[in-house]
C-alpha positions as CSV (number, residue, x, y, z in Angstrom):
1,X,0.0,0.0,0.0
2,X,1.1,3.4,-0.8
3,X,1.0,6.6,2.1
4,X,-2.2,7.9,0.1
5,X,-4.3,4.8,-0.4
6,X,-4.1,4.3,3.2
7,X,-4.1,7.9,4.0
8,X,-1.5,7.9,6.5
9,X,0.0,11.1,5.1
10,X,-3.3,13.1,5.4
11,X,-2.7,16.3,6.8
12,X,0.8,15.5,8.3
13,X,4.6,16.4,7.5
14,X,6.2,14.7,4.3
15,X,9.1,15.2,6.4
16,X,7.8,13.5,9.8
17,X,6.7,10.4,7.1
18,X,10.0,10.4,5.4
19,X,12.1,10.8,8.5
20,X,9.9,7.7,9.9
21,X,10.6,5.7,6.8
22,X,14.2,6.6,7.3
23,X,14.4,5.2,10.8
24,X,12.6,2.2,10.1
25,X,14.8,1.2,7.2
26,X,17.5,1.7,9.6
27,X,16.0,-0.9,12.0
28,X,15.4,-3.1,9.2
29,X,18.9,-3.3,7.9
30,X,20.8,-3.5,11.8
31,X,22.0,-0.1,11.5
32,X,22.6,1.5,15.1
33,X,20.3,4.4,14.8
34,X,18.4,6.5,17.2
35,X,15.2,8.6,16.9
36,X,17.6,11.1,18.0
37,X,19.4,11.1,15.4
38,X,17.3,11.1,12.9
39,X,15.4,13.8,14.2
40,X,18.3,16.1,14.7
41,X,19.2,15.5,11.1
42,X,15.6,15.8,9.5
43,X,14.9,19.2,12.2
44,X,11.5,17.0,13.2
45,X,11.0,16.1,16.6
46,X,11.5,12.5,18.5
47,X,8.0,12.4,19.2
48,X,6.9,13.0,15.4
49,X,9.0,10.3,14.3
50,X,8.0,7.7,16.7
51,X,4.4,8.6,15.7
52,X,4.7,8.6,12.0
53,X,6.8,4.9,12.4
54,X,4.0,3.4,14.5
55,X,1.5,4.3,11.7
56,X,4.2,2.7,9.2
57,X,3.9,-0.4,11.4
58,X,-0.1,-0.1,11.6
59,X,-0.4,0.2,7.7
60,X,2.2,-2.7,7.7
61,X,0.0,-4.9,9.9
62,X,-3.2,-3.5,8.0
63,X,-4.7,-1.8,11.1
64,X,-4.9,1.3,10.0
65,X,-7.3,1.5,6.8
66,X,-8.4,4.6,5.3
């Protein structure tokens, strides 16, 4: 599924979406990365990212619908 078929990107950063897709290809490929990190690099905060990844992991798991 893509971000606008499920609407996960409806009314939220492109940046807080793509930072989140950044830190979860981090976790998927065993690189040592923090939500710190990637927020400090992306100028987003922790809490965006950790939001925007959880709906990546909802849409994953087919929780979240549109």
């Amino acid at each position: 599924r893509d971000a606008k078929e499920t609407g996960i990107h409806s009314g939220k950063s492109p940046v807080g979406l793509a930072a989140a897709a950044v830190y979860a290809a981090a976790l998927l490929t065993n690189e040592k990365v923090t939500q710190s990190e990637v927020s400090t690099v992306a100028d987003i905060s922790e809490v965006t990212i950790r939001n925007r990844y959880k709906e990546l992991l909802e849409v994953q798991d087919g929780t979240l619908l549109a």
